[in-house]
C-alpha positions in Angstrom: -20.8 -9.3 1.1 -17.0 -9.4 0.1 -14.4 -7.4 2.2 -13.7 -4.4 1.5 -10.8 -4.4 -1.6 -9.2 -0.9 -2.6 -6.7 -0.8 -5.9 -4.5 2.7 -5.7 -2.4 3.4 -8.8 0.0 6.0 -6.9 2.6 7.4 -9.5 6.0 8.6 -8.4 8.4 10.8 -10.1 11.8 8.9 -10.5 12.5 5.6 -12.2 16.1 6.1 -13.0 17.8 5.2 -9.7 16.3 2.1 -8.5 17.0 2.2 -5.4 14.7 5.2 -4.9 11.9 3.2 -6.3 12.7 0.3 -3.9 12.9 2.1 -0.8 9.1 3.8 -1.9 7.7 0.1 -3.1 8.7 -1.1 0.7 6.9 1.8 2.1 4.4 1.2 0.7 4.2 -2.7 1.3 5.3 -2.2 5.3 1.3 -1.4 5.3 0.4 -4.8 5.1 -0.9 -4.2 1.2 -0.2 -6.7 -1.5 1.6 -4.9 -4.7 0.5 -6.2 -7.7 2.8 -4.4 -10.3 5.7 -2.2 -10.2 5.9 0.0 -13.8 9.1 2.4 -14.3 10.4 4.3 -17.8 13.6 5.9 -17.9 12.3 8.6 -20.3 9.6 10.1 -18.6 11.5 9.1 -15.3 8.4 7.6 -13.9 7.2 5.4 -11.8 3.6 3.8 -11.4 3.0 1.1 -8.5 -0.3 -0.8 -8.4 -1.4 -2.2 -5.1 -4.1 -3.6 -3.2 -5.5 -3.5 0.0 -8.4 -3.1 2.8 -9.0 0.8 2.9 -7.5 1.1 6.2 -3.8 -0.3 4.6 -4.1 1.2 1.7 -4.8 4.8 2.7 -1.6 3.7 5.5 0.3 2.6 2.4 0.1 5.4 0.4 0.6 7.8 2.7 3.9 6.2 3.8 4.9 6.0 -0.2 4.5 9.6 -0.3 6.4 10.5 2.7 9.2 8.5 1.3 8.9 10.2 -2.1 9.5 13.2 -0.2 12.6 12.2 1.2 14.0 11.0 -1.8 12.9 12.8 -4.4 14.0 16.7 -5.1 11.4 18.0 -8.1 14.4 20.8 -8.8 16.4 18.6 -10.2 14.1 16.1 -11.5 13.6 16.0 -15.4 11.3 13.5 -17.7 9.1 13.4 -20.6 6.3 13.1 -18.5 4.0 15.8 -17.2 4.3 16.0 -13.0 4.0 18.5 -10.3 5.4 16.4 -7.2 7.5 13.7 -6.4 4.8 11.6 -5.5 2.8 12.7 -8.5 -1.1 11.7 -8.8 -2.7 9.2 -6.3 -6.0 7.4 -7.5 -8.2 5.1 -5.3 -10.4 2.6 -7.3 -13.1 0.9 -5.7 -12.6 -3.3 -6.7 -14.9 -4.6 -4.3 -17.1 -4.4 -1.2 -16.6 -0.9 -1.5 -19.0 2.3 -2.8 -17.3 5.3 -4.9 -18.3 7.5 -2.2 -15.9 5.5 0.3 -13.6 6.0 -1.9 -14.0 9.4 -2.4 -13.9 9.7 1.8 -10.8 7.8 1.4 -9.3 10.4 -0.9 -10.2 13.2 1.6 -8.8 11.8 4.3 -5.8 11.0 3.0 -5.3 14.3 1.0 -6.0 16.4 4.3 -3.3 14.0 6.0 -0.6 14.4 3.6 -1.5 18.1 3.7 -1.3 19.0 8.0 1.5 15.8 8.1 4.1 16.5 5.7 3.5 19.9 4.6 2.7 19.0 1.1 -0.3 20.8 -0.7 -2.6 18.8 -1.9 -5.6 18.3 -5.1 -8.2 16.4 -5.0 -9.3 15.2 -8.7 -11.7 13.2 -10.6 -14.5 12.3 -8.4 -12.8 13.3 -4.8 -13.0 17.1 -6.5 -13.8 19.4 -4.9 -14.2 22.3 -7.7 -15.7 21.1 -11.2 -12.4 22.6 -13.2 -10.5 20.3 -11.5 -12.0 16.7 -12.1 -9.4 16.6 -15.2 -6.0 16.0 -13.9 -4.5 17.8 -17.3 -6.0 21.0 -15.6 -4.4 20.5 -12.1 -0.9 20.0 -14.1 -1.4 22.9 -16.1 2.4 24.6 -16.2 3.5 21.1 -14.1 6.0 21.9 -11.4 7.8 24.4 -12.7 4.7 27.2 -13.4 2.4 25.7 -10.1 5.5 26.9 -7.8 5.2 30.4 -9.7 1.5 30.7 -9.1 0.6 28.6 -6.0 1.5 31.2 -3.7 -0.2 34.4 -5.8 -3.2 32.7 -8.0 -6.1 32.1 -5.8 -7.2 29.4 -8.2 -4.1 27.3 -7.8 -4.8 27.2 -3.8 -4.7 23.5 -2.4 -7.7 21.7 -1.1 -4.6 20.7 1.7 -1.9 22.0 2.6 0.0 25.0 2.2 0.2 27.7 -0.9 3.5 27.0 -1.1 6.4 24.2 -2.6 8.7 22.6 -1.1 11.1 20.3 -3.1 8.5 17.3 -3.1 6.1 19.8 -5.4 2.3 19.1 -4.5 0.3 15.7 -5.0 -2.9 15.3 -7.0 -5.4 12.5 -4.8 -8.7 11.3 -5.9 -10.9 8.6 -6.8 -11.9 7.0 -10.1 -13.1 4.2 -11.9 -10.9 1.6 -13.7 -8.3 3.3 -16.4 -6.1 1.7 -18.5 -2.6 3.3 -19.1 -1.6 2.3 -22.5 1.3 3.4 -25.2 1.6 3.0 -28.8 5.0 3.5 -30.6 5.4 4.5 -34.1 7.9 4.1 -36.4 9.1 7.1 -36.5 11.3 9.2 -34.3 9.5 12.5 -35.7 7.5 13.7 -32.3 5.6 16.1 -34.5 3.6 13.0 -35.9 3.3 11.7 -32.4 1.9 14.9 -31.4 -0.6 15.5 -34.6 -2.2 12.0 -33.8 -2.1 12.1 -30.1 -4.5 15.4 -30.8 -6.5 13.2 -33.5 -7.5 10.9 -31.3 -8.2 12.2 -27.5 -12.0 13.4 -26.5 -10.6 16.9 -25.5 -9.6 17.7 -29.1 -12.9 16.1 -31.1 -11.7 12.5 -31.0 -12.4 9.2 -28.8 -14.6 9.1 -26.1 -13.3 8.7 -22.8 -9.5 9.1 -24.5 -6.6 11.0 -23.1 -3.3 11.4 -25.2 0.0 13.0 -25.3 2.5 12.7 -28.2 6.1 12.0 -26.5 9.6 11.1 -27.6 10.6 7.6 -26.1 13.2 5.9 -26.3 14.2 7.5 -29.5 11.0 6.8 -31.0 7.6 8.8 -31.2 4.8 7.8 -28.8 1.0 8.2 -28.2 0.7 7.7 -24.1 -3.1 7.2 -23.7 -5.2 6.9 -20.7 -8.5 5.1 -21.2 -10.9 6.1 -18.3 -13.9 4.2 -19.8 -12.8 0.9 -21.9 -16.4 0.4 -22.2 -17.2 3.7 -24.2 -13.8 3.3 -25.9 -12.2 -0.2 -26.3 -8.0 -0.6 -26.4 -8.5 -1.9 -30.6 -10.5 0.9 -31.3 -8.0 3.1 -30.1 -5.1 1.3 -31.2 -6.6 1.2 -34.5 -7.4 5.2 -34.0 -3.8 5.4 -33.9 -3.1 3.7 -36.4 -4.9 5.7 -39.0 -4.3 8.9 -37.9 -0.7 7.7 -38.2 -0.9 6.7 -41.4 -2.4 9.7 -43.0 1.2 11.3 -41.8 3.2 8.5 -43.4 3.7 6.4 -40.0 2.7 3.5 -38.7 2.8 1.0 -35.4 5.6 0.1 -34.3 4.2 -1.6 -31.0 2.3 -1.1 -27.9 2.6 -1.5 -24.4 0.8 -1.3 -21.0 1.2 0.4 -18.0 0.2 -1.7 -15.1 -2.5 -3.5 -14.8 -5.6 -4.2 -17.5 -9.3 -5.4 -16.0 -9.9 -9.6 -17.4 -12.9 -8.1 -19.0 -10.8 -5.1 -21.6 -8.9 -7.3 -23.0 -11.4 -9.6 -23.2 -13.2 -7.5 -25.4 -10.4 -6.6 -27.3 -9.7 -10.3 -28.4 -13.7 -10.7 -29.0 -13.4 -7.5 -31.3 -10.6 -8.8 -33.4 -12.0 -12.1 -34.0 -15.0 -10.7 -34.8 -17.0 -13.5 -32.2 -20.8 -13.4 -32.6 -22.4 -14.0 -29.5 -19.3 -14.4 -27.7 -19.7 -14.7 -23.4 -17.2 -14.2 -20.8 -18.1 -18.4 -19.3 -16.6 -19.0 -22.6 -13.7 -18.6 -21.1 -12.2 -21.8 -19.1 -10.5 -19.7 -16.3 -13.4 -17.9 -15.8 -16.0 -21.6 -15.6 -12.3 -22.8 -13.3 -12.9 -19.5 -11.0 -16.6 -19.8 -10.8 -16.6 -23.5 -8.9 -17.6 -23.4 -5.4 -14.4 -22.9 -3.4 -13.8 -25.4 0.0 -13.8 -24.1 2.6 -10.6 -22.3 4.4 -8.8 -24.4 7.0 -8.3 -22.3 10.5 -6.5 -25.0 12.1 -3.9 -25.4 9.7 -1.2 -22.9 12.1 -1.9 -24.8 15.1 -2.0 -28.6 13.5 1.5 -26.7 12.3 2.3 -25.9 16.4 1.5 -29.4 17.7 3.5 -30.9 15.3 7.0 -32.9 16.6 9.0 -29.8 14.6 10.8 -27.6 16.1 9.1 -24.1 14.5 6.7 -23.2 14.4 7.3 -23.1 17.7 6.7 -19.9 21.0 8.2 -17.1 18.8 5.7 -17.6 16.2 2.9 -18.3 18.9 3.4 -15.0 20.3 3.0 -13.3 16.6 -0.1 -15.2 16.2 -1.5 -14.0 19.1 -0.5 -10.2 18.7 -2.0 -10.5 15.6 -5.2 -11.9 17.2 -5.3 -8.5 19.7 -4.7 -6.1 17.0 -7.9 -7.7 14.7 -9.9 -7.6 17.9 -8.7 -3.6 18.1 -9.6 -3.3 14.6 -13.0 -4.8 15.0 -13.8 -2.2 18.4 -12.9 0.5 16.1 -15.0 -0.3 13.4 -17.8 -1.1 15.7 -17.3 2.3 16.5 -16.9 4.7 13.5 -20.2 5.8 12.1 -22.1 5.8 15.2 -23.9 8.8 16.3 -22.9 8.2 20.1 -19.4 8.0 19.1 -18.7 11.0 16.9 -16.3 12.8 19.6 -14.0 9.7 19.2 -14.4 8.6 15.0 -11.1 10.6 14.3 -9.7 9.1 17.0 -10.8 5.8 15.7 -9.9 5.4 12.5 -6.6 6.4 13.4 -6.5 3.3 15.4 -8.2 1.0 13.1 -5.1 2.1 10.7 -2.9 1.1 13.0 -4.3 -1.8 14.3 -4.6 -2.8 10.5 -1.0 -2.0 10.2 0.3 -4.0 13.2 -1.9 -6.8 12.3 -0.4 -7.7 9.0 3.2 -7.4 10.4 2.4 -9.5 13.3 1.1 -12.3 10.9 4.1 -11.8 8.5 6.4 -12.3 12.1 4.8 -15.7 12.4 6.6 -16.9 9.4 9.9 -14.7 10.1 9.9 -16.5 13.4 9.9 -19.6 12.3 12.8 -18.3 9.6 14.8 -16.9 11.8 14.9 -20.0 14.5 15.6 -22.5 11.1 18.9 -20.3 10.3 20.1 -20.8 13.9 19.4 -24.8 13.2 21.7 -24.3 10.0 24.2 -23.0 11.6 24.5 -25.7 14.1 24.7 -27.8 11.4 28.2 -26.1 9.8 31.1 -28.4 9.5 33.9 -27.6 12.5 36.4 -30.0 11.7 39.1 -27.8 11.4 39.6 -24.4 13.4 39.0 -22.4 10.3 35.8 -23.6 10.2 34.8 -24.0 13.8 35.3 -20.1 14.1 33.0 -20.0 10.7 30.4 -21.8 12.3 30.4 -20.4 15.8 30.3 -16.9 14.4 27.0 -18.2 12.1 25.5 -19.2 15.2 26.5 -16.0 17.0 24.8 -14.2 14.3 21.7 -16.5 13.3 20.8 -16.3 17.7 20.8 -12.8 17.3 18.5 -12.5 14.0 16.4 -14.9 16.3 16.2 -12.8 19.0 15.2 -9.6 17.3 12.5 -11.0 15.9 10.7 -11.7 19.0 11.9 -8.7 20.1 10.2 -7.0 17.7 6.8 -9.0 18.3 6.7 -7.8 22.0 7.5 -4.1 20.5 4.3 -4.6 18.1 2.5 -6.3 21.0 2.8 -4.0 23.3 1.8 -0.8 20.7 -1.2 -3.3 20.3 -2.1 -3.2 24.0 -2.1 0.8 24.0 -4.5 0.7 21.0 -6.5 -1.8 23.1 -6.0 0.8 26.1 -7.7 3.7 24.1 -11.0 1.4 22.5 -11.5 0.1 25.8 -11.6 4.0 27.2 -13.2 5.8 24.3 -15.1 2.7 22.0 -18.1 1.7 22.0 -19.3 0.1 25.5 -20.9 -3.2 23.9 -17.8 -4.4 22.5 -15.5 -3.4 25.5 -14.9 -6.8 26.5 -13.3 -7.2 23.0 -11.0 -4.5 23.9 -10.4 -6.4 27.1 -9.6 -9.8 25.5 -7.5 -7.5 22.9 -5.2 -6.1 25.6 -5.3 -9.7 27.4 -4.1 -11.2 24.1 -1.7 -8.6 23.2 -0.2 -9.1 26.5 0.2 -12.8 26.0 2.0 -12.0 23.3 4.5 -10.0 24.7 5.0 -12.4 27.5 5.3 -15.1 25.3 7.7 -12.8 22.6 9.8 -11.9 25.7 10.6 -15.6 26.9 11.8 -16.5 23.3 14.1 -13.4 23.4 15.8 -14.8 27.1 15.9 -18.2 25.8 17.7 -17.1 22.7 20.1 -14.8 24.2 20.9 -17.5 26.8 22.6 -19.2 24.2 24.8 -16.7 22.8 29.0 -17.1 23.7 29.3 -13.2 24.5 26.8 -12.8 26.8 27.2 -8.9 26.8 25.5 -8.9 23.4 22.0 -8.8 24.3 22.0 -6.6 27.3 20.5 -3.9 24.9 17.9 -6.0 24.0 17.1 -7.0 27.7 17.0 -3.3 28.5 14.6 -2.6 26.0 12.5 -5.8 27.2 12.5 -4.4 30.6 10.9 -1.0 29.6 8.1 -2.7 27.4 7.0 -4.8 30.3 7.3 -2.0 33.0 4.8 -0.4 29.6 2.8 -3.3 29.3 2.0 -3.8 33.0 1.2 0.0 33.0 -1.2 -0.5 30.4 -2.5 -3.8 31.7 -3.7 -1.8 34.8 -5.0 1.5 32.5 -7.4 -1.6 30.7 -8.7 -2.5 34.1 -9.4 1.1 35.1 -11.3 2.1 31.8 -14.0 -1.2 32.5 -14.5 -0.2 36.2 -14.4 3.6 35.0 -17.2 2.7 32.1 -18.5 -0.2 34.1 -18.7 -2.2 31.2 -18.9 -5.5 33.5 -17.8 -6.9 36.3 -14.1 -7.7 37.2 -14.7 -10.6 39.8 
């Protein structure tokens, strides 16, 4: 069976200063997820990011996007073309593999009552998370958008939250759920009357009589009349049927299509179809397609000695530094594994909160660490660089000491940061070891054993690094902060030992 791969569509309200939308897009990647597709328009000051993930990271990931939203973004002075009610405006989770509709949905829940007790945000669930029927369509949950829900949220018991309090803040409320695959797609006319826009936009969505599985608004873009459709089923309704939808309704008016665009991401198989449709292919087949016979070929298999035939190599990275990453990373899968070993058993109900709260972490840390192996190695190959500055003159012997000075630092925060991570991996350890389940304790051993490794190992690269720095006051900030993680680490090292004699899980020796 595949791993468990989550897509989440999470759609913010700002696109018109970019670093806003930066700042959210590295939230929301510091979660170890891999963004696909970043989306923004200027005009319904809007932006949609399209990431995926394990469901661990990407419930982490877009939680942290909308705490960051709420930071940044103020909905009384926000204005666009698009509908919204928060700054972080509509969340969707879409199973992709590995993964049921009903995890999904759980997913969605979980989040939403997060968001909700966290950051003081109210919060609906939609679509198939729903929790009332009249609110599985989004349009009903916007009804008014910002503006009208912060006039009725406190005094209409229908517009109560599923999360969260009855009242708005300046980050509005945040619409979460679950769905199957939609595809966000516009059609411009060629006409700036939004009248037209509006008339066909009617014509063609299910609500009004038209397309199956359709949603449209008519807006004014760019100076130019648009039809924004969702299609939540391109199987019921394909993108030429309703561009061509468009199309005729727009003519009847005296328009026509100007062009069309996406909005994130499209499934292989939509536009697939589309193409097939056009062409009018009898009989046509998806292995048809060369990329999909390419894709289909058995795979070789992965390489798991590829990091260390990279460590015994006669190179000087990667080297301890990204040894020590390695093997934090190593600690915080084994904590990931004790917690899922532990969630969903009747035994351990009293702890599954508790649990998936560390298995998020333990994601989290775990994707950072492995990212640190490669920053490592970065940061120690600057430091070579700058050795390698010309200092023939003074002018350029001060330029290339203070490059040194500099690139030893980068190189010692690194590792300082591993032993940081490694040690928050060690009190994860601490707590499955105590509370997880008792036949994988000795994996929560050997994750607080390799954890601990790591910070011993993170530590000496940090001393070695600083050692060669001219003004050796520079780093006594970072050795203070190495001292209290190792008084921590010790501390916990001892907790570890405890919990197995406590539990008596097996024998010390």
């Amino acid at each position: 069976m595949p791993s468990p791969l989550v897509e989440c569509i999470p759609n913010f309200s700002e696109a018109r200063r970019p670093q806003v939308v930066e700042a959210i897009a590295s939230a929301i990647a510091s979660a170890g997820v891999t963004v696909l597709d970043r989306h923004s328009d200027n005009d319904h000051n809007r932006t949609v990011i399209t990431y995926v993930g394990a469901p661990e990271a990407a419930e982490e990931a877009a939680f942290q996007g909308i705490r960051k939203a709420a930071e940044l973004i103020n909905l009384d002075e926000h204005t666009g073309t698009h509908p919204r009610i928060g700054a972080t405006d509509v969340v969707p989770f879409v199973p992709l593999s590995g993964i049921s509709m009903e995890e999904c949905v759980a997913l969605a829940r979980h989040l939403g009552e997060r968001v909700g007790r966290e950051l003081n945000i109210p919060v609906y669930l939609y679509e198939q998370a729903a929790t009332q029927p009249e609110r599985v369509n989004l349009e009903n949950i916007r009804r008014g958008q910002y503006e009208g829900l912060k006039s009725e949220i406190e005094t209409h018991p229908e517009r109560k939250p599923d999360f969260g309090p009855a009242q708005l803040g300046h980050a509005g409320a945040t619409v979460i759920g679950a769905r199957h695959p939609l595809i966000a797609f516009n059609v411009y006319l060629d006409t700036e009357d939004l009248s037209i826009a509006k008339t066909v936009a009617k014509a063609v969505r299910q609500s009004s009589g038209g397309l199956a599985s359709v949603k449209a608004l008519g807006m004014l873009v760019e100076g130019r009349a648009q039809v924004s459709m969702n299609l939540t089923n391109f199987r019921q309704t394909s993108i030429q049927t309703a561009v061509e939808a468009v199309r005729k309704e727009a003519a009847k008016l005296g328009a026509g299509v100007h062009h069309s665009e996406l909005v994130g991401l499209v499934p292989q198989e939509a536009m697939t179809e589309t193409a097939a449709r056009y062409l009018q292919l009898d009989d046509f087949k998806s292995d048809q397609i060369l990329e999909n016979r390419l894709f289909a070929l058995p795979k070789p298999e992965p390489r798991t000695d590829d990091f260390l035939e990279a460590l015994a190599a006669a190179t000087p990275t990667p080297g301890g530094g990204s040894a020590a990453a390695h093997a934090g990373g190593m600690g915080a899968a084994l904590v990931a594994m004790v917690a899922r070993l532990t969630i969903g058993k009747k035994k351990y109900a009293a702890v599954e909160d508790q649990m998936k709260e560390i298995l998020i972490q333990a994601e989290r840390l775990r994707h950072e660490l492995t990212a640190a192996v490669e920053e490592d190695s970065a940061a120690f190959e600057e430091v070579m660089s700058a050795f390698k500055l010309p200092k023939d003159t003074p002018s350029q012997e001060k330029t290339r000491a203070d490059a040194i000075e500099t690139a030893t630092m980068l190189a010692s925060q690194v590792p300082l940061t591993v032993a940081q991570k490694s040690v928050n991996v060690m009190a994860l350890a601490e707590r499955v070891v105590a509370l997880g389940n008792l036949n994988a304790i000795s994996d929560g051993a050997s994750a607080a054993a390799m954890a601990f490794a790591a910070f011993t190992s993170a530590s000496y690269n940090v001393r070695i690094n600083l050692a060669g720095l001219n003004d050796k006051t520079a780093g006594d900030s970072f050795l203070s902060k190495l001292h209290d993680l190792e008084v921590k680490a010790v501390y916990l090292q001892k907790e570890v030992q405890k919990s197995i004699q406590s539990r008596g899980g097996f024998s010390l020796g």
